[in-house]
N, C-alpha and C positions, 0 to 999 in steps of 0.2 A: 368620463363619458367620451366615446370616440366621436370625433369630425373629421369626417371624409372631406379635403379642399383639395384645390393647386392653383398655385399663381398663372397656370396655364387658364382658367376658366376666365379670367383681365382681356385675354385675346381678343375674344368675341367682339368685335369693336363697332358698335353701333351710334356714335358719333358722339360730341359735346352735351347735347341736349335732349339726347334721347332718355326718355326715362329708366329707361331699362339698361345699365349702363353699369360698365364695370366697378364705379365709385360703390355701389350698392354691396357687394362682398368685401373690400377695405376697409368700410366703416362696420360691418360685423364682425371681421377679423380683427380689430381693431381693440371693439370694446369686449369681446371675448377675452382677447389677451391681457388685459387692463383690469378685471375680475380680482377680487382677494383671491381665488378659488381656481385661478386660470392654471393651478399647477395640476388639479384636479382630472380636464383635459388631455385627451390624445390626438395629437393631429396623424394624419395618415393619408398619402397621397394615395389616386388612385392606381392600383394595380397594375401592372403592364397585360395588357389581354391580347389576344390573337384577331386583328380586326378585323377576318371572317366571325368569327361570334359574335362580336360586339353588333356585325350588318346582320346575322341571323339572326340573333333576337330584336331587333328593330324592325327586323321585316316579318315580325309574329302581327305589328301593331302598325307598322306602313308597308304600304304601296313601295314595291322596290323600285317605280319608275320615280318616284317622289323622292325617295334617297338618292337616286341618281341626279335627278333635277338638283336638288341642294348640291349636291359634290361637285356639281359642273358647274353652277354659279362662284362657287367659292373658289374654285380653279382658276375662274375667269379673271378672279380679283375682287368679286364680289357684286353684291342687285340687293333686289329686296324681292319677298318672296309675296308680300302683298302694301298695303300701304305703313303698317306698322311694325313691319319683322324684315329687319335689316340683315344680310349677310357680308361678312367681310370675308377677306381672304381666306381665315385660319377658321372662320365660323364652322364650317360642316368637320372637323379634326376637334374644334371645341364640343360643340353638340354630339358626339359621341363618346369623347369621354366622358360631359357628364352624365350620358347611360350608363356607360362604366363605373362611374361613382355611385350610383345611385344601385345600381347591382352587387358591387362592394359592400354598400349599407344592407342590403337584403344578407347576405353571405354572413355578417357580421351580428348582424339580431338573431338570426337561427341559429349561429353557430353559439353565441353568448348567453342568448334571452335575456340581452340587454339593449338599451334603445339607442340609437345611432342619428347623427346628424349629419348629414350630407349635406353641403355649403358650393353649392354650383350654380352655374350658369352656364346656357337660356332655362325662363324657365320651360314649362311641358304643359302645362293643361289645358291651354286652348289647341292647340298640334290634333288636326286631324287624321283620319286617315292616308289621303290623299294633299297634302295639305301642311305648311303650315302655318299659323295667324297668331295676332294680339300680342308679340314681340315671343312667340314658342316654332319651335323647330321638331323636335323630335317629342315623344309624349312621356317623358321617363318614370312615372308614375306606371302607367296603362303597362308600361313594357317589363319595367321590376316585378309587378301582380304576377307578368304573364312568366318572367321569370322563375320567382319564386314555385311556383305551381309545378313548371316545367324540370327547374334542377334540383329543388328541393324535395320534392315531392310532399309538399304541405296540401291539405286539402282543400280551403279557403284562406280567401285573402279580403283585406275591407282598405278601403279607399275612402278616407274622408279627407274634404276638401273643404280650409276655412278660407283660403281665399277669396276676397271680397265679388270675386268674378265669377260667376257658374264654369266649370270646369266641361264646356261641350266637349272637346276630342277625347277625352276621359270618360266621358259619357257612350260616346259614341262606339268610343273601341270597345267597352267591357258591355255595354248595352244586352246581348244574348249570349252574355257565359253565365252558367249561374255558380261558376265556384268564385266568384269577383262580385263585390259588393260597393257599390260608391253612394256615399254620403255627401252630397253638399250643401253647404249654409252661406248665402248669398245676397249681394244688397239686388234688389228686382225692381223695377226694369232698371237694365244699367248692361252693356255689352257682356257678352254679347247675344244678348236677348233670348237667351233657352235657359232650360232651369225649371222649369213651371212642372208645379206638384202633380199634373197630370202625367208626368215624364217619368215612367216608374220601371224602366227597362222589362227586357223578354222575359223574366222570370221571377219578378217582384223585386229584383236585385239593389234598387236604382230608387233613394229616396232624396228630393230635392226641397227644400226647404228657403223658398226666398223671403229674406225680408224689406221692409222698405225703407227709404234714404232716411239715417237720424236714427237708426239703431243702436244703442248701445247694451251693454251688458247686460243694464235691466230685463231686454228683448232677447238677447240670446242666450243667457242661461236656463231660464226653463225650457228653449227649443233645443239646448244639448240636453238636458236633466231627461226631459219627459219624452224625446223623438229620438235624440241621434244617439244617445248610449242603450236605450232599449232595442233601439233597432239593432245595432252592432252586437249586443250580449246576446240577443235571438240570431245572429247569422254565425255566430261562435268563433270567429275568423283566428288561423293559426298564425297571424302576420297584421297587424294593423298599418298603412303605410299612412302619413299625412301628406298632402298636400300643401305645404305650409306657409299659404301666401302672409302678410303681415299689411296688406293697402284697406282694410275696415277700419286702421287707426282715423282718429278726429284728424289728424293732422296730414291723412295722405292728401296729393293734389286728384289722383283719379277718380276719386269714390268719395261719397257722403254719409260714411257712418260715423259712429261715435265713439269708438273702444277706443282702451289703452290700455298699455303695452303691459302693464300687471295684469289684463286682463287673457293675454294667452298662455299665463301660467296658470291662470283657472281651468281652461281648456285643458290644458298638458295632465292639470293633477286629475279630472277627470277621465280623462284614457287611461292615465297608469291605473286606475281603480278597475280599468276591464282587463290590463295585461301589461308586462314589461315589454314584449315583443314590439314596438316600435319604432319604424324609418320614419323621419323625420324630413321633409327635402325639400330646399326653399322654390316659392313660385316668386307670388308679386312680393309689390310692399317698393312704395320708392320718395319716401320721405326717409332721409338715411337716419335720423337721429329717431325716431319710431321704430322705425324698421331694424336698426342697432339694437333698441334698449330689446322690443318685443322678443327677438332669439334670445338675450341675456336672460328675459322671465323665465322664456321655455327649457333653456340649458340648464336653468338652478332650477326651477322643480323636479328635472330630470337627476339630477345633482344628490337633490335632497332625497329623492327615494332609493337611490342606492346606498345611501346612510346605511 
């Protein structure tokens, strides 16, 4: 299986105790590489890209005054762009490579039809428009979709999002495209407070599914069985991308669900049953020893179906 990383994504330096923190991709590169099966594995840094593209497709899904806002902060030395999304120096040079990465992983599932993991940092799915929040800069989800569409010329794209958090800037962006479908399954209420089953985008695209604190498996398997793979097999999407937060484990400090980390290999072998075409591309998740094992589930089921 390929993994899109680079020791470059460490940069983003959003201080000791911010949750959102570089330690979060060491401890997965970490037990990745520690695997019986780690020979298995491709690592692959991202691309060199021309950094007019990388700004042109970012400005498919932001505000070009909002890209500039970020680039001038991080000029500066760095800010924060609200009260939980730090920038540091090198942050707005990090936050587009991992677009670049995550475009990589598009590049590499159409070209393979094989499924890709992309291991970056910030994550994206709270990143508005105009905007960005909840420790997310750029929305590299919303932008890959709009990618894929645009250089691939694939017809449909699906966005599901198991991220413990409702994924708004993901929402918001793909809200009135109807070749973009987004999925999310979510603990409710809990930030940042949207998500609610009324919230069905411009053109039925957009199914939100929240559950409540103390969820576990029990709760979410039949809301993947009987909602989010039927939905997804009816939108017929030539690209499935995930959203791949890993903070629903028992053990995150943000969120009060109940999963664990064998439980997003249940997820994982559920989607390869609608397609191999699979980007994979981390959000939350910031109990490192959860957040480690849970990618380790999802790499070996991914592992195990290319058997």
């Amino acid at each position: 299986m390929d993994i899109i990383y680079s020791d470059e994504f460490l940069d983003h330096k959003t201080g000791a105790f911010h949750p959102e923190n570089s330690k979060r991709l060491t401890a997965i590169a970490t037990a990745l590489k520690n695997q019986t099966w780690s020979d298995r594995l491709k690592w692959y840094a991202p691309k060199t890209r021309n950094p007019q593209e990388l700004t042109d497709e970012i400005s498919k899904c932001h505000n070009p005054n909002y890209i500039e806002r970020v680039k001038a902060i991080a000029n500066n030395g760095g800010g924060m762009i609200d009260a939980d999304t730090i920038l540091s120096e090198r942050s707005y040079d990090v936050a587009v490579l991992a677009v670049g990465a995550w475009l990589d992983g598009v590049d590499r599932v159409l070209e393979n039809s094989k499924s890709v993991f992309t291991l970056s940092r910030p994550p994206g799915h709270h990143a508005l428009r105009d905007s960005g929040m909840g420790f997310c800069i750029f929305n590299n989800a919303a932008i890959a979709a709009h990618y894929a569409l645009d250089r691939h010329g694939v017809e449909r794209v699906a966005i599901l999002d198991w991220d413990v958090h409702h994924g708004n800037g993901t929402q918001e962006i793909v809200w009135d495209h109807p070749q973009i479908a987004y999925v999310s399954i979510h603990q409710a209420p809990l930030y940042p407070n949207t998500g609610w089953q009324t919230e069905t985008g411009g053109h039925g695209n957009i199914l939100n599914l929240p559950l409540p604190a103390g969820s576990a498996i029990a709760e979410y398997l039949p809301i993947f069985t009987e909602r989010v793979i039927p939905f997804l097999t009816d939108f017929t999407p030539d690209l499935l991308i995930v959203s791949a937060g890993f903070d629903a484990n028992s053990e995150d400090p943000l969120a009060s669900m109940n999963l664990h980390p064998s439980d997003y290999g249940i997820f994982t072998e559920l989607c390869l049953g609608l397609t191999s075409k699979i980007l994979l591309g981390l959000e939350g998740g910031y109990d490192f020893q959860s957040l480690s094992e849970s990618v380790v589930a999802v790499v070996e089921k991914v592992l195990g179906d290319l058997l």
